[in-house]
N, CA and C atoms as an extended XYZ file, in Angstrom:
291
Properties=species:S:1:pos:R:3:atomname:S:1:resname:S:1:resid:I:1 pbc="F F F"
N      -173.604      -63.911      121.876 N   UNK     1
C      -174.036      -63.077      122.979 CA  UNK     1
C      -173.118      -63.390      124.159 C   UNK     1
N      -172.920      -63.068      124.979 N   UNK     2
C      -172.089      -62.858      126.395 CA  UNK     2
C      -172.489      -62.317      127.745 C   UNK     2
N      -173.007      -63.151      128.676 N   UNK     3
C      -173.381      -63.014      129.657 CA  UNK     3
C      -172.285      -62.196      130.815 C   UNK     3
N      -172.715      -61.377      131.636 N   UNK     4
C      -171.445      -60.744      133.007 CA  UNK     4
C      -171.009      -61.819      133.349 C   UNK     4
N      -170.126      -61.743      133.923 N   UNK     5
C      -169.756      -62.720      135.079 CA  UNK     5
C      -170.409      -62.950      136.236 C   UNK     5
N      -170.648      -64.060      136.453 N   UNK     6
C      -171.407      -64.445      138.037 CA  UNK     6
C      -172.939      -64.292      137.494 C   UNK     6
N      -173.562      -64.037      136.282 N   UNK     7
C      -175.030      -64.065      135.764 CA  UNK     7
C      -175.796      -65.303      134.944 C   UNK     7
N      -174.991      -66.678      135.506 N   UNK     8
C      -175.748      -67.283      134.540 CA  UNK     8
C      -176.764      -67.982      134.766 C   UNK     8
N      -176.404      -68.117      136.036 N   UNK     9
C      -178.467      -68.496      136.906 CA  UNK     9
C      -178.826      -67.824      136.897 C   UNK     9
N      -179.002      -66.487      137.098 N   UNK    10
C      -180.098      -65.726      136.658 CA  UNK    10
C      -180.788      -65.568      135.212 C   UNK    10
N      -179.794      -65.846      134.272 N   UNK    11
C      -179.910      -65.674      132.820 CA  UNK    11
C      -181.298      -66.951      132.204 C   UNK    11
N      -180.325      -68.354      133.235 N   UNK    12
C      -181.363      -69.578      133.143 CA  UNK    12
C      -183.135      -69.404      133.939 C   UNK    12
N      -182.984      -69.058      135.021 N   UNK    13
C      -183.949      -68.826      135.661 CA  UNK    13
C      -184.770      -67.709      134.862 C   UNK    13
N      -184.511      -66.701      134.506 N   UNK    14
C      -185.631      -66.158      133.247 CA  UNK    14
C      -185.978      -66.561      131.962 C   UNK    14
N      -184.990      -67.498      131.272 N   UNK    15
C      -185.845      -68.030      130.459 CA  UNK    15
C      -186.595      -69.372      130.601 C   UNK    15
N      -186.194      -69.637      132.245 N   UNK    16
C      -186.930      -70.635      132.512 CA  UNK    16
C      -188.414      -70.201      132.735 C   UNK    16
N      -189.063      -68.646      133.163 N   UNK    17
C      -189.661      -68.230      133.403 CA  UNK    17
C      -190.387      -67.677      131.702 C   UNK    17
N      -189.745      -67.569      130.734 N   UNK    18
C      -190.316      -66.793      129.468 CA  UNK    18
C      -191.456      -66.435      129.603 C   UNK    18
N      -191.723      -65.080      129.007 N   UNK    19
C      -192.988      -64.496      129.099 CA  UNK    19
C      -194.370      -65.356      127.964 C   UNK    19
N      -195.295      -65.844      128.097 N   UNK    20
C      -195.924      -66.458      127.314 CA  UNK    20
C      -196.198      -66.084      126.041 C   UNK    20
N      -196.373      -64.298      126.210 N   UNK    21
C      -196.356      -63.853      125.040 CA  UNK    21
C      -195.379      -63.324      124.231 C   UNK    21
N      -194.469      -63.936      124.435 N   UNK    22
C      -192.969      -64.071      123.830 CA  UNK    22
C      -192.637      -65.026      123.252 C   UNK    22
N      -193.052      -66.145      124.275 N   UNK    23
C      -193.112      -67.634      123.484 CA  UNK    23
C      -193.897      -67.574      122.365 C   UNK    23
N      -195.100      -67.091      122.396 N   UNK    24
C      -196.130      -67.746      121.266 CA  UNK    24
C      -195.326      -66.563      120.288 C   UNK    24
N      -195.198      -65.725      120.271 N   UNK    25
C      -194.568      -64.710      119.054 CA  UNK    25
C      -193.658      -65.350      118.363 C   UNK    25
N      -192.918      -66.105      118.944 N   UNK    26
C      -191.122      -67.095      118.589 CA  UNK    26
C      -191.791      -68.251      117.745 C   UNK    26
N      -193.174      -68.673      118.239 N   UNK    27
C      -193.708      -69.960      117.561 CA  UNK    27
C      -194.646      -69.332      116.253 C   UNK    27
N      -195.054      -68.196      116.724 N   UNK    28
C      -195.681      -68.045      115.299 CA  UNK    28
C      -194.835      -67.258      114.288 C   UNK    28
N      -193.678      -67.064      114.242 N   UNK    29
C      -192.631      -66.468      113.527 CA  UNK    29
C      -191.721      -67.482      112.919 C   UNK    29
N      -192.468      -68.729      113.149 N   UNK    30
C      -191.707      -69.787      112.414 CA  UNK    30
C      -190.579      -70.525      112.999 C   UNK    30
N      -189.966      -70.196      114.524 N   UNK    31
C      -189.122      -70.327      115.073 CA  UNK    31
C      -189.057      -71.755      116.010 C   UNK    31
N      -188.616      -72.691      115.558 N   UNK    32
C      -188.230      -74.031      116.259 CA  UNK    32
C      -187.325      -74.419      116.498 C   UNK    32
N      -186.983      -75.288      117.927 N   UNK    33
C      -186.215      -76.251      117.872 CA  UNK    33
C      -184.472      -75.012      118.556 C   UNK    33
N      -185.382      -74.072      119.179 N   UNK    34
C      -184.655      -73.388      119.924 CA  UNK    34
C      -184.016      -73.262      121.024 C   UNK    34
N      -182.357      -73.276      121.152 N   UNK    35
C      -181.536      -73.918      121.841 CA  UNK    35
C      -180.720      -72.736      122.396 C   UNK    35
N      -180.303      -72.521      123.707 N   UNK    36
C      -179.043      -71.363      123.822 CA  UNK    36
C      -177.746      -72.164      124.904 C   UNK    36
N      -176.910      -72.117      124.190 N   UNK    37
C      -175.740      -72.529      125.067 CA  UNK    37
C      -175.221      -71.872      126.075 C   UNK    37
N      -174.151      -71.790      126.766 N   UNK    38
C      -173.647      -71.468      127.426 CA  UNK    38
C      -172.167      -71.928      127.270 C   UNK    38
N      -171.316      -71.085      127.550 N   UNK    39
C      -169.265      -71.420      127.462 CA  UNK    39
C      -169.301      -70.971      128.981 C   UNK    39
N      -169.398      -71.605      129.945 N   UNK    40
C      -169.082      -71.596      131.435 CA  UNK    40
C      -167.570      -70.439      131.322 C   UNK    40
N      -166.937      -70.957      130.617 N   UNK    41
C      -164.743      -70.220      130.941 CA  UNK    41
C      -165.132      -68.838      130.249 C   UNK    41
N      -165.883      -68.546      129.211 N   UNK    42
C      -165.734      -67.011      128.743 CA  UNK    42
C      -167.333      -66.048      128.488 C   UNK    42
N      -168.292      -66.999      129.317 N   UNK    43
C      -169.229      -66.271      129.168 CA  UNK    43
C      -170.537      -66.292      128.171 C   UNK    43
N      -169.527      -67.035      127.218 N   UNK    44
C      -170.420      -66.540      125.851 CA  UNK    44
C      -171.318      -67.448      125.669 C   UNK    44
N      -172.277      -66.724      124.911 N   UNK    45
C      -173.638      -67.607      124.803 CA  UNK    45
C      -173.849      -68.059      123.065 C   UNK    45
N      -174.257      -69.376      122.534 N   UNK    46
C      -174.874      -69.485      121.619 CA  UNK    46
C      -176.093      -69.916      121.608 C   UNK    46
N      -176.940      -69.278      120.774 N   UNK    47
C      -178.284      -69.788      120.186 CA  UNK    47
C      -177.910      -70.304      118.411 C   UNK    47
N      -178.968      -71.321      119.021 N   UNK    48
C      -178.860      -71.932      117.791 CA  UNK    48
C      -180.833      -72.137      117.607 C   UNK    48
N      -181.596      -72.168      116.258 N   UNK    49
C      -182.518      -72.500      115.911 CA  UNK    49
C      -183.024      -72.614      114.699 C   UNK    49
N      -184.151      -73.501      114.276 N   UNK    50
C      -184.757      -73.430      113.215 CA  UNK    50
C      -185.406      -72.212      112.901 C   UNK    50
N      -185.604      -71.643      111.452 N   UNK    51
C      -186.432      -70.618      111.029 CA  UNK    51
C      -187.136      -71.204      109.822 C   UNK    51
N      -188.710      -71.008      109.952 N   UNK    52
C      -189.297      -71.505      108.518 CA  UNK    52
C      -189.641      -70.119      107.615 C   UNK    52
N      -189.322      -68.970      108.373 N   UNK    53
C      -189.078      -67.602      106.917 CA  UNK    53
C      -188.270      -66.687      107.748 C   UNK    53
N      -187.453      -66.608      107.310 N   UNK    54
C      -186.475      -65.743      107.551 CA  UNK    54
C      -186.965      -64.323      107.625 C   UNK    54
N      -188.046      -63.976      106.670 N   UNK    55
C      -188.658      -62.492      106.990 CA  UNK    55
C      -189.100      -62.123      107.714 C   UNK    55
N      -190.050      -63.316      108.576 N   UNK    56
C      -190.790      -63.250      109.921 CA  UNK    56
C      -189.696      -62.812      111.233 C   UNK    56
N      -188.330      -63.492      110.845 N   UNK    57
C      -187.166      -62.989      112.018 CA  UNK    57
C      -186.424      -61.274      111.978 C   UNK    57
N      -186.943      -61.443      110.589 N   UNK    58
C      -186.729      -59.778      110.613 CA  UNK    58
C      -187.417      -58.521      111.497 C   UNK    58
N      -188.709      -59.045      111.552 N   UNK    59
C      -189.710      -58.104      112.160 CA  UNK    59
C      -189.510      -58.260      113.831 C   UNK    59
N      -188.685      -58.966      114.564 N   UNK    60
C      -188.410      -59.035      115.325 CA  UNK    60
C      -188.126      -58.180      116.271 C   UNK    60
N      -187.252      -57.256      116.111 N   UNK    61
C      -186.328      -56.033      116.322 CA  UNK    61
C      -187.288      -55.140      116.757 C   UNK    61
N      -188.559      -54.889      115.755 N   UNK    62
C      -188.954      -53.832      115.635 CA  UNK    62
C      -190.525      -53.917      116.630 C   UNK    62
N      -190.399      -55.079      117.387 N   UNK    63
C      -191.696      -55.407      118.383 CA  UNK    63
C      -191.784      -54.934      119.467 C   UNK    63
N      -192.665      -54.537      120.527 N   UNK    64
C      -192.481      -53.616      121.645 CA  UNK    64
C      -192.369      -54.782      122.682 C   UNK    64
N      -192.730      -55.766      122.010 N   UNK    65
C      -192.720      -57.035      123.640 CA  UNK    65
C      -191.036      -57.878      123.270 C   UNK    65
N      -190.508      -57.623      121.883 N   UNK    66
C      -188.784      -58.074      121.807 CA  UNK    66
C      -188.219      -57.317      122.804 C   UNK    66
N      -188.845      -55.895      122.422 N   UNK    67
C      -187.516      -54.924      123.227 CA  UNK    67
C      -187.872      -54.507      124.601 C   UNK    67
N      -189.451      -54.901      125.189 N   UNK    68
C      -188.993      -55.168      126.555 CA  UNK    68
C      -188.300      -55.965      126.863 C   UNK    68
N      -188.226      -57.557      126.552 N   UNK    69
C      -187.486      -58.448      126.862 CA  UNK    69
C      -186.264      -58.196      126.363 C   UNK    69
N      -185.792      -57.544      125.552 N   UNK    70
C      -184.039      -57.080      126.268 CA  UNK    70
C      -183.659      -56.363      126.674 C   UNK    70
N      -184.947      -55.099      127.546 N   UNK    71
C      -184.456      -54.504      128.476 CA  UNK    71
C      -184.883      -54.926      129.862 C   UNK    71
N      -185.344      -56.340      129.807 N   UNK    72
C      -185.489      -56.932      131.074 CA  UNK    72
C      -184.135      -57.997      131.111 C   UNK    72
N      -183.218      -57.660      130.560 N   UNK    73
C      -182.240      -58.713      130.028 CA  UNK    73
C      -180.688      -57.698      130.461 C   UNK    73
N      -180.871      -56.846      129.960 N   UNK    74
C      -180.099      -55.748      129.769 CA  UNK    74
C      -179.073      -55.556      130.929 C   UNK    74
N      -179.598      -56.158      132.652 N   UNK    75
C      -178.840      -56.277      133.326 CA  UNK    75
C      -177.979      -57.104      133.529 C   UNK    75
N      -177.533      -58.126      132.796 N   UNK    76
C      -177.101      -59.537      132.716 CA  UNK    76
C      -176.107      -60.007      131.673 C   UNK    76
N      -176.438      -59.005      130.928 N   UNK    77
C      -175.716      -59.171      129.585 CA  UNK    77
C      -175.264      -57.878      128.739 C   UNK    77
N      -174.322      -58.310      128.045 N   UNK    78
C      -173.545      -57.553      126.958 CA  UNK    78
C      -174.834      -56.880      125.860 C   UNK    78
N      -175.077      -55.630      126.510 N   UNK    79
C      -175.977      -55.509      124.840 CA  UNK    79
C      -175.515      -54.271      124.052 C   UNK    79
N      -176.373      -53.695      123.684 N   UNK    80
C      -176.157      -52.627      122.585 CA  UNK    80
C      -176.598      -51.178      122.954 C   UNK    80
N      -176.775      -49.946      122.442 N   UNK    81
C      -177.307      -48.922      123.219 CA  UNK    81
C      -178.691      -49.165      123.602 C   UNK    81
N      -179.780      -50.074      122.507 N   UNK    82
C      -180.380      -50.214      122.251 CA  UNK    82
C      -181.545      -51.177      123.177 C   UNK    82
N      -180.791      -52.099      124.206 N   UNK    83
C      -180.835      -53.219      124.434 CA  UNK    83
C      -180.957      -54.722      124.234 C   UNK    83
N      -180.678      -54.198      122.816 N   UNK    84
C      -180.586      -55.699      122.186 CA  UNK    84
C      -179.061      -56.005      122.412 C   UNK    84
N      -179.354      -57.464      122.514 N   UNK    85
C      -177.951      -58.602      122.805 CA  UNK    85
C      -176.669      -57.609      121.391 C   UNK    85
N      -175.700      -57.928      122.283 N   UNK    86
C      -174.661      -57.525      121.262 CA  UNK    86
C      -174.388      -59.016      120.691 C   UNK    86
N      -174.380      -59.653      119.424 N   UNK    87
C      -174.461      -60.634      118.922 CA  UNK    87
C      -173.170      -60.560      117.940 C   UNK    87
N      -172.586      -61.827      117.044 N   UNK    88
C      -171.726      -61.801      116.152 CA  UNK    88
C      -172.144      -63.337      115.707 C   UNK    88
N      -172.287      -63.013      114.214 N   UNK    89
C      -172.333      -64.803      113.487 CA  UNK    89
C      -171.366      -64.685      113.372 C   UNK    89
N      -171.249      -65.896      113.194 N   UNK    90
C      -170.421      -67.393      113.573 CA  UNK    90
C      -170.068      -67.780      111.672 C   UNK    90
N      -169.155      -68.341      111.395 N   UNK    91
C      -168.980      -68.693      110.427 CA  UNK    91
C      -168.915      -70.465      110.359 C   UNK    91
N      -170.015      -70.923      109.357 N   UNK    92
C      -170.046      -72.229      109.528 CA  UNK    92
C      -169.215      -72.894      109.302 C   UNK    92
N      -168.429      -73.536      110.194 N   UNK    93
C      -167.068      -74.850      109.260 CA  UNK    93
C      -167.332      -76.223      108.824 C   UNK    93
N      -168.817      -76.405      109.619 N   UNK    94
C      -169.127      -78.166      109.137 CA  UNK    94
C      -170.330      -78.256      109.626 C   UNK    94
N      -171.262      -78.548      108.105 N   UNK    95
C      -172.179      -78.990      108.965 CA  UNK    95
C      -172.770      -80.556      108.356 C   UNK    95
N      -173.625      -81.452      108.831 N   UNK    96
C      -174.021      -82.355      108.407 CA  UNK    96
C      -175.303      -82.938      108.432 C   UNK    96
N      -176.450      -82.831      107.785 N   UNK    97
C      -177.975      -82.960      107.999 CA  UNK    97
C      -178.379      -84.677      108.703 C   UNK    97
């Protein structure tokens, strides 16, 4: 994902704020141990997290409280027509448990 330029306190300050019922949706979808970076020089953002079913992350997309929250997002960041984050995986080179 990829934040504008000059948006990344604001970016922090709302998910410092997360909507509660956003949180509990992320926790009951199996979702832990959820992390988002930041690259200060180009913007870009990684998330990184646990998933305990991958199917539960599917249904994601299709929630009316996901896609307010990325069109409460939408000013800040790179997204899609859609308002979801414009995203790209990453190809793993190393990992180690």
């Amino acid at each position: 994902m990829q934040l504008y330029n000059g948006c990344s306190e604001e970016y922090k300050r709302r998910h410092s704020e997360i909507w509660t019922e956003l949180s509990r949706l992320l926790k009951r979808c199996g979702i832990r141990d959820y992390a988002i970076y930041l690259d200060e020089d180009s913007h870009v953002l990684f998330a990184s997290f646990k998933i305990l079913n991958e199917k539960e992350l599917e249904i994601l997309p299709s929630l009316d409280i996901m896609k307010k929250w990325w069109e409460h997002m939408a000013d800040i960041m790179v997204t899609n027509e859609d308002n979801s984050p414009v995203i790209k995986p990453l190809t793993e080179m190393f990992f180690q448990p």
